[in-house]
VMD Tcl script that builds the backbone (N, CA, C; Angstrom):
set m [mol new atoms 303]
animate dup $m
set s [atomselect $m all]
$s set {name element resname resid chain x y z} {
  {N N UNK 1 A 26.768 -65.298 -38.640}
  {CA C UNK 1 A 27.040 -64.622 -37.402}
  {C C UNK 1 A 27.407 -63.167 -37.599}
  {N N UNK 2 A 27.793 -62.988 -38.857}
  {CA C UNK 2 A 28.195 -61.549 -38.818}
  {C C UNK 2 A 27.049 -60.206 -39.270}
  {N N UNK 3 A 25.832 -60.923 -39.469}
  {CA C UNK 3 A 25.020 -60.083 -39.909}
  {C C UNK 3 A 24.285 -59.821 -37.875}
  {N N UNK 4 A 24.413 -60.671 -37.440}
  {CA C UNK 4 A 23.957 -60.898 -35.974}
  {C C UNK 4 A 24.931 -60.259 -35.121}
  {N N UNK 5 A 26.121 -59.717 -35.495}
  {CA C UNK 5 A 27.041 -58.967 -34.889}
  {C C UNK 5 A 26.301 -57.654 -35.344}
  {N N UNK 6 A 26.403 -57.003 -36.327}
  {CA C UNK 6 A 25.975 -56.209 -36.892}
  {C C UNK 6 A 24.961 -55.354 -37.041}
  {N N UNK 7 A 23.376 -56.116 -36.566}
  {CA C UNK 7 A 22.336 -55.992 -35.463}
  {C C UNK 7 A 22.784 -55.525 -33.946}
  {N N UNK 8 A 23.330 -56.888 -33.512}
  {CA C UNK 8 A 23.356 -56.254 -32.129}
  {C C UNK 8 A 24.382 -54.778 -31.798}
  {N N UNK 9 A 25.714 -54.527 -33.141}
  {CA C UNK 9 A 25.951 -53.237 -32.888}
  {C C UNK 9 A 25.319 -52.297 -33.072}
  {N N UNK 10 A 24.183 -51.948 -33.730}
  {CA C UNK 10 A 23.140 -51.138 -34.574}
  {C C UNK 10 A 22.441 -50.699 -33.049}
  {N N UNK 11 A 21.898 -52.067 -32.795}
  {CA C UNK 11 A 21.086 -51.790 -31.367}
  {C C UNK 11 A 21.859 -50.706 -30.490}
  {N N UNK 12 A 23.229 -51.280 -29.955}
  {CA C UNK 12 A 23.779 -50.412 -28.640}
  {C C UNK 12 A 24.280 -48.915 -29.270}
  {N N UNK 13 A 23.976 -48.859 -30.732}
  {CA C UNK 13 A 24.270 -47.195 -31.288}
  {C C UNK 13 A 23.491 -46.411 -30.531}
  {N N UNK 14 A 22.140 -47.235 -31.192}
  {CA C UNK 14 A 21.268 -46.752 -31.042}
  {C C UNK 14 A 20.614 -46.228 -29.379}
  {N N UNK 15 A 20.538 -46.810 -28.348}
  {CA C UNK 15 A 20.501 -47.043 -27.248}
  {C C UNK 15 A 21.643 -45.865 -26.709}
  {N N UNK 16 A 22.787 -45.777 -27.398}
  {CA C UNK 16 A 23.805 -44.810 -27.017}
  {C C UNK 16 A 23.584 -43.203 -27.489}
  {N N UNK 17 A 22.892 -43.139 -28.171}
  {CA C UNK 17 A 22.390 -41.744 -28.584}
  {C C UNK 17 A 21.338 -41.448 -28.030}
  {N N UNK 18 A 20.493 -41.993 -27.786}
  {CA C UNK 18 A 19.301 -41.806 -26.647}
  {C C UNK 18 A 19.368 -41.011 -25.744}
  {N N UNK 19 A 20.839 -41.727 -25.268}
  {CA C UNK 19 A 20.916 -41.135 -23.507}
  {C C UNK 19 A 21.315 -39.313 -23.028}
  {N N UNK 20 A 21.380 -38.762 -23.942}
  {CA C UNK 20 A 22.097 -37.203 -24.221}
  {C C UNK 20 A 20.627 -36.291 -23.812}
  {N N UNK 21 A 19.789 -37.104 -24.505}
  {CA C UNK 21 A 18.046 -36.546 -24.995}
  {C C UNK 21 A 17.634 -36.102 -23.467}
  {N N UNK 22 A 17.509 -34.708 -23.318}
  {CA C UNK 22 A 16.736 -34.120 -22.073}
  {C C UNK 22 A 15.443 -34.009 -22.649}
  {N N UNK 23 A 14.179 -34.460 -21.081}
  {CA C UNK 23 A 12.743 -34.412 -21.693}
  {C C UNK 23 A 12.233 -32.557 -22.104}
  {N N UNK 24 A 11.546 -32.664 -22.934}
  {CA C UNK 24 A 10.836 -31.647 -23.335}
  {C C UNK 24 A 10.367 -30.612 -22.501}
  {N N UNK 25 A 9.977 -29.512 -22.169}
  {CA C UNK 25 A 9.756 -28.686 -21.604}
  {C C UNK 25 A 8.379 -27.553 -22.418}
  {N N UNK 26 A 7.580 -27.448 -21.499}
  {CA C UNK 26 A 6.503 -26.410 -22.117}
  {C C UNK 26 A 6.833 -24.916 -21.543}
  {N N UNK 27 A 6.414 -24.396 -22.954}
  {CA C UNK 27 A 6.358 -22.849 -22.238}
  {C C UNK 27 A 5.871 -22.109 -21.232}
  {N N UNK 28 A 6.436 -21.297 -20.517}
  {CA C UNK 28 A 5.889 -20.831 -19.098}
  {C C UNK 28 A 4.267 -20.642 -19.506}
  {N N UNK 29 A 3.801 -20.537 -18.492}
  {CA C UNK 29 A 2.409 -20.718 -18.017}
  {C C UNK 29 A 1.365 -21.713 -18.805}
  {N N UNK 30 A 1.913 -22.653 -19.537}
  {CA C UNK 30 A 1.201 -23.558 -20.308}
  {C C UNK 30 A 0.148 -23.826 -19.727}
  {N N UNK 31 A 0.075 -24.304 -18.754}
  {CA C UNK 31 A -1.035 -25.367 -17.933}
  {C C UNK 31 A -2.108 -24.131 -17.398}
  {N N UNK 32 A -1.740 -23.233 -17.698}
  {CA C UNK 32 A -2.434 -22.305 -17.048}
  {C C UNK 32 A -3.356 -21.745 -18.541}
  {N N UNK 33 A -2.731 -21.688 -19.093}
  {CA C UNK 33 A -3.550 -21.525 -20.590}
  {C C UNK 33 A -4.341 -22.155 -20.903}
  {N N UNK 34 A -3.802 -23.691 -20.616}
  {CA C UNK 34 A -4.716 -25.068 -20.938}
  {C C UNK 34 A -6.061 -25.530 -19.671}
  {N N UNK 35 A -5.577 -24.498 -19.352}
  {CA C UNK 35 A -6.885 -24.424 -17.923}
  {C C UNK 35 A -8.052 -23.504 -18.233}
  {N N UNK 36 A -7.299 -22.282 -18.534}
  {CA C UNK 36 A -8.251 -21.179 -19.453}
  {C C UNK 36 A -8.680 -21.895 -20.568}
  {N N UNK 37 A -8.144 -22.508 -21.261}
  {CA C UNK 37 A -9.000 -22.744 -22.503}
  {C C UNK 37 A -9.982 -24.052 -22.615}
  {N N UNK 38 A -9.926 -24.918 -21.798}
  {CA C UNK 38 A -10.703 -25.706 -21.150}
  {C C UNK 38 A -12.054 -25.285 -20.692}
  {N N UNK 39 A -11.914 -24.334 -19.710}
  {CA C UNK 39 A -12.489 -23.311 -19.058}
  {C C UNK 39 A -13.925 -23.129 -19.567}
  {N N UNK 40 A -13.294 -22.333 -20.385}
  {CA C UNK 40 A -14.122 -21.604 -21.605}
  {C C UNK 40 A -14.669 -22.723 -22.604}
  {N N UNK 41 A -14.226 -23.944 -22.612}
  {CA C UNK 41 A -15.040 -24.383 -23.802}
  {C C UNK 41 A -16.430 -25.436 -23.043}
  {N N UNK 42 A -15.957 -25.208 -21.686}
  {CA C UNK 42 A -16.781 -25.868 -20.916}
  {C C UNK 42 A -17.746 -25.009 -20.268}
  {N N UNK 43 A -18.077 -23.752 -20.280}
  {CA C UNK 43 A -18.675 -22.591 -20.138}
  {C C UNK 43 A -19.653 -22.818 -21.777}
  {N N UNK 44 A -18.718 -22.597 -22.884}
  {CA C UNK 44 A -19.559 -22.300 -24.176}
  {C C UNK 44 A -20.439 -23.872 -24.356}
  {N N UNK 45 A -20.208 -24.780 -23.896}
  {CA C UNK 45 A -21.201 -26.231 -23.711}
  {C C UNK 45 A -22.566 -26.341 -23.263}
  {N N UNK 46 A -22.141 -25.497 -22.148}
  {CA C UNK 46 A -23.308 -25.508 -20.823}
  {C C UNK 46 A -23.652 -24.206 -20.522}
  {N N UNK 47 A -23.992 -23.215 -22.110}
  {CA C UNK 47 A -24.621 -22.286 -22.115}
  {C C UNK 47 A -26.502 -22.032 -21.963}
  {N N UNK 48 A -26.752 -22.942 -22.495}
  {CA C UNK 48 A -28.271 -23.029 -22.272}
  {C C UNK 48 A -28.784 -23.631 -20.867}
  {N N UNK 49 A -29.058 -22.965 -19.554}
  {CA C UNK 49 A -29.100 -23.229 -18.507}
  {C C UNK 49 A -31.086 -23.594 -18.116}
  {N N UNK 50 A -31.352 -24.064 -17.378}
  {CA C UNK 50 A -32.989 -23.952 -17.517}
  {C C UNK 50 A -33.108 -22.921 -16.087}
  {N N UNK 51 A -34.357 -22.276 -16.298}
  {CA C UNK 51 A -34.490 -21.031 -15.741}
  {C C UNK 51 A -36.088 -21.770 -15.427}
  {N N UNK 52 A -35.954 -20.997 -13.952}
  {CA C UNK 52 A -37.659 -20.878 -13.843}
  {C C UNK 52 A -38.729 -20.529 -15.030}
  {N N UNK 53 A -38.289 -19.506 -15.501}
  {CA C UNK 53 A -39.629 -19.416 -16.806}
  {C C UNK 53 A -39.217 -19.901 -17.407}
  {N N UNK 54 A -38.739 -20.637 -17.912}
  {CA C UNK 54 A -38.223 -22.006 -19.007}
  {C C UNK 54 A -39.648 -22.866 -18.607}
  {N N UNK 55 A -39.352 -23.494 -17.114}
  {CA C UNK 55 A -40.180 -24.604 -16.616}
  {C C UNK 55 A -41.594 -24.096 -16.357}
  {N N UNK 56 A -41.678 -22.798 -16.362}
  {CA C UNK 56 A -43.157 -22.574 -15.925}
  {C C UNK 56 A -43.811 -22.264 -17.326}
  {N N UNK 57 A -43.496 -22.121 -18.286}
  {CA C UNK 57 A -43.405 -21.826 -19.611}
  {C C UNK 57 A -44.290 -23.651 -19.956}
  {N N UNK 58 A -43.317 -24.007 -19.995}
  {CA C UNK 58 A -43.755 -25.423 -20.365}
  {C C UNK 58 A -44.617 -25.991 -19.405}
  {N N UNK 59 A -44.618 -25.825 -18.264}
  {CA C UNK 59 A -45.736 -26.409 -17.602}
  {C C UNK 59 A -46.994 -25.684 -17.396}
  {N N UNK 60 A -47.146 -24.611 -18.073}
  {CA C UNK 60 A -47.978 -23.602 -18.710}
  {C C UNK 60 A -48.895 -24.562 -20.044}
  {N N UNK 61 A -48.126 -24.767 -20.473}
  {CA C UNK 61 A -48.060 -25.429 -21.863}
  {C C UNK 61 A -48.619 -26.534 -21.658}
  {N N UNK 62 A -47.699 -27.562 -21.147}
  {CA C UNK 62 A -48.610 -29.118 -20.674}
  {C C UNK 62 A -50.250 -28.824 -20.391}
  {N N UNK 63 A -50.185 -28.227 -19.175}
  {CA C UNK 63 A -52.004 -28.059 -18.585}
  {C C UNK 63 A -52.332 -27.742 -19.782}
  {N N UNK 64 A -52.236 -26.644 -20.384}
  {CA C UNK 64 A -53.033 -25.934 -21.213}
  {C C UNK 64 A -53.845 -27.331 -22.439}
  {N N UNK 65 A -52.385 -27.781 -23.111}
  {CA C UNK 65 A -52.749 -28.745 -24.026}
  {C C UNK 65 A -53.612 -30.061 -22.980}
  {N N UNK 66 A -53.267 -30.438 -21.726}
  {CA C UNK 66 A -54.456 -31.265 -21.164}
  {C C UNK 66 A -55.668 -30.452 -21.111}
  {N N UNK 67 A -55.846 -29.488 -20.701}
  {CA C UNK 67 A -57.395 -29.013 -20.440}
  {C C UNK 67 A -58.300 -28.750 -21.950}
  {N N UNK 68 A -57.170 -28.456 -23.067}
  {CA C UNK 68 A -57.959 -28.873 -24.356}
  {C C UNK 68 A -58.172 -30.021 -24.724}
  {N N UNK 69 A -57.209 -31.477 -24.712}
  {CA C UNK 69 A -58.119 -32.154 -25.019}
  {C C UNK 69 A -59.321 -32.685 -24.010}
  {N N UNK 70 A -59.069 -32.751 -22.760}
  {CA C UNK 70 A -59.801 -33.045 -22.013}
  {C C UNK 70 A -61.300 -32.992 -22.650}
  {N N UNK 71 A -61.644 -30.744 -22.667}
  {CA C UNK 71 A -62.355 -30.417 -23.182}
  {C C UNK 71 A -62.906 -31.358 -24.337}
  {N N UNK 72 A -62.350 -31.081 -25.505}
  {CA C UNK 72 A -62.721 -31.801 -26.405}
  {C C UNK 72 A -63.383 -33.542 -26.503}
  {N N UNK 73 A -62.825 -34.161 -25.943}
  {CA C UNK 73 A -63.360 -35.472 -25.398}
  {C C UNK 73 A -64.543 -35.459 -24.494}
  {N N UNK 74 A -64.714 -34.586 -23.737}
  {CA C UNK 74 A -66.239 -34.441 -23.116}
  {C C UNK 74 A -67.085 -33.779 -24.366}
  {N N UNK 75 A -66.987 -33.174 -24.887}
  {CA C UNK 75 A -67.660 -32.590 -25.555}
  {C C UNK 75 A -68.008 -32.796 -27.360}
  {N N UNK 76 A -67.696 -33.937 -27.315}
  {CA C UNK 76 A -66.958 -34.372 -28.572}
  {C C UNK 76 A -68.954 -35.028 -28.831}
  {N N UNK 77 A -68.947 -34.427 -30.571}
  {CA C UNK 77 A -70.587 -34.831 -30.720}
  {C C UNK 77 A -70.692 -36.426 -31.667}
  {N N UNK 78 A -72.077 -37.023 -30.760}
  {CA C UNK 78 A -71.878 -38.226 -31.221}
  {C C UNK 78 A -71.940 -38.600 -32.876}
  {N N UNK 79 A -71.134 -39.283 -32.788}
  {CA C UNK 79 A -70.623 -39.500 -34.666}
  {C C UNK 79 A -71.767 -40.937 -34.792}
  {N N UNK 80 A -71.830 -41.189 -33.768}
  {CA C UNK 80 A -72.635 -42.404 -34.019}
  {C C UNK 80 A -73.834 -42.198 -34.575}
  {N N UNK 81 A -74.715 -41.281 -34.631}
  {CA C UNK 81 A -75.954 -40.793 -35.559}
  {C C UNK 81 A -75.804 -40.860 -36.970}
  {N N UNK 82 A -74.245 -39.728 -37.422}
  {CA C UNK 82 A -73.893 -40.004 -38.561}
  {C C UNK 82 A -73.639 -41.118 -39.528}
  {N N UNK 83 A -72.853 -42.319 -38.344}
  {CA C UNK 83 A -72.308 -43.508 -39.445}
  {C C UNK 83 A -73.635 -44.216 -39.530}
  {N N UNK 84 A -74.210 -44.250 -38.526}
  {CA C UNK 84 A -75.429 -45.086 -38.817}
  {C C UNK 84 A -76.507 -44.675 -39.981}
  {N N UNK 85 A -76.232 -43.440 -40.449}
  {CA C UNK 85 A -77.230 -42.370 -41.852}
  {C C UNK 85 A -76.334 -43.041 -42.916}
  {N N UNK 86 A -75.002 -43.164 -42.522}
  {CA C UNK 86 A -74.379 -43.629 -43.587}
  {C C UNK 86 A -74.435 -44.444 -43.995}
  {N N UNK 87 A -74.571 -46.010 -43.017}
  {CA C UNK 87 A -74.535 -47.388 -43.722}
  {C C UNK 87 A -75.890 -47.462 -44.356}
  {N N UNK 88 A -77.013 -46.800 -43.690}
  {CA C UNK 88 A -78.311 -46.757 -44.501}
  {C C UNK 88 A -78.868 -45.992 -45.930}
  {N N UNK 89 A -77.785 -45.569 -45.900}
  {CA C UNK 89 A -77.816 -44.352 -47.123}
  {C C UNK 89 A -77.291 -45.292 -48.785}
  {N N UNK 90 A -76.106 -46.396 -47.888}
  {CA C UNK 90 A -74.859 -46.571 -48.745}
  {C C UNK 90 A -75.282 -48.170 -49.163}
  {N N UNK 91 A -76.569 -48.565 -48.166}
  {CA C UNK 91 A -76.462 -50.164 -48.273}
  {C C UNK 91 A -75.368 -50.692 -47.830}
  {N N UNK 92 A -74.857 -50.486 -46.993}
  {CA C UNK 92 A -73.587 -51.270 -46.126}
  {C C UNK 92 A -74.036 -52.154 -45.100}
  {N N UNK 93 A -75.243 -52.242 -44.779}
  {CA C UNK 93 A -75.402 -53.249 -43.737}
  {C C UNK 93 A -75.995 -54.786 -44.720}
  {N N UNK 94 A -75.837 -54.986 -45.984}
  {CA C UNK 94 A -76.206 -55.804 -47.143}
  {C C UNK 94 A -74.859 -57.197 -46.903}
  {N N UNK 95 A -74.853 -57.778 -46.081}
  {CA C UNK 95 A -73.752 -58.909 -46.384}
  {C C UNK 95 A -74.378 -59.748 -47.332}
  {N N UNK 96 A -75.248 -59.899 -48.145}
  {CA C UNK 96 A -75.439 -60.800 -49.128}
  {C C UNK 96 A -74.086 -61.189 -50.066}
  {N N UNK 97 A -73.548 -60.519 -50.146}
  {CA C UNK 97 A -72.275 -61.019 -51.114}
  {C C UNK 97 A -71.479 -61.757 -50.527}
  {N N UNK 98 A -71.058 -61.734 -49.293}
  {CA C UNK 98 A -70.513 -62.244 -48.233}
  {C C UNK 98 A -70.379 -64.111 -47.638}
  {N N UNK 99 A -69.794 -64.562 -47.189}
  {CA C UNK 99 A -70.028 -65.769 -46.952}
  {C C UNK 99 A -69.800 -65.470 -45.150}
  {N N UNK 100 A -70.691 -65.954 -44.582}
  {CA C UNK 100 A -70.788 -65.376 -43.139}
  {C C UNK 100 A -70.883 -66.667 -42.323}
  {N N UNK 101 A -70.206 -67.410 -42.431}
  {CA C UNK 101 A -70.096 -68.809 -41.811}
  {C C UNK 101 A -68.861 -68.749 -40.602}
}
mol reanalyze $m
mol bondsrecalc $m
mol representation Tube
mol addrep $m
């Protein structure tokens, strides 16, 4: 029992020195600093803004790269003449080695 006395006096020390403790206080215009500096780091974030010639820039860009390939796909020369010189050239149309079942 006396170590349980001894605790519970420890406790109400403790509890008794507490009570003197005034809360903390910030320096004048704190919140006002912490507003400015907020401010500003939320400004330096959302520095890169999109701008009309940003978007016309790139949608400059899009068409452009559609109307080339477009181009290219209409105009694209038939390869099919070629592979066909090729398998005849190369003996590739020969499945004799083959089991074709």
């Amino acid at each position: 029992m006396k170590k349980m006395y001894n605790i519970d006096d420890e406790i109400e020390r403790t509890l008794q020195s507490l009570e003197g403790i005034k809360p903390a206080e910030p320096k004048p215009f704190f919140y006002t600093r912490l507003q400015a500096r907020m401010e500003s780091e939320f400004e330096a974030k959302t520095g890169f803004r999109w701008r009309p010639a940003y978007a016309y820039a790139a949608l400059a860009l899009i068409i452009t790269l559609n109307a080339v390939t477009i181009y290219k796909v209409t105009h694209r020369s038939s390869g099919g003449a070629n592979a066909e010189q090729l398998v005849e050239e190369y003996g590739m149309n020969d499945l004799s080695g083959f089991d074709t079942n």
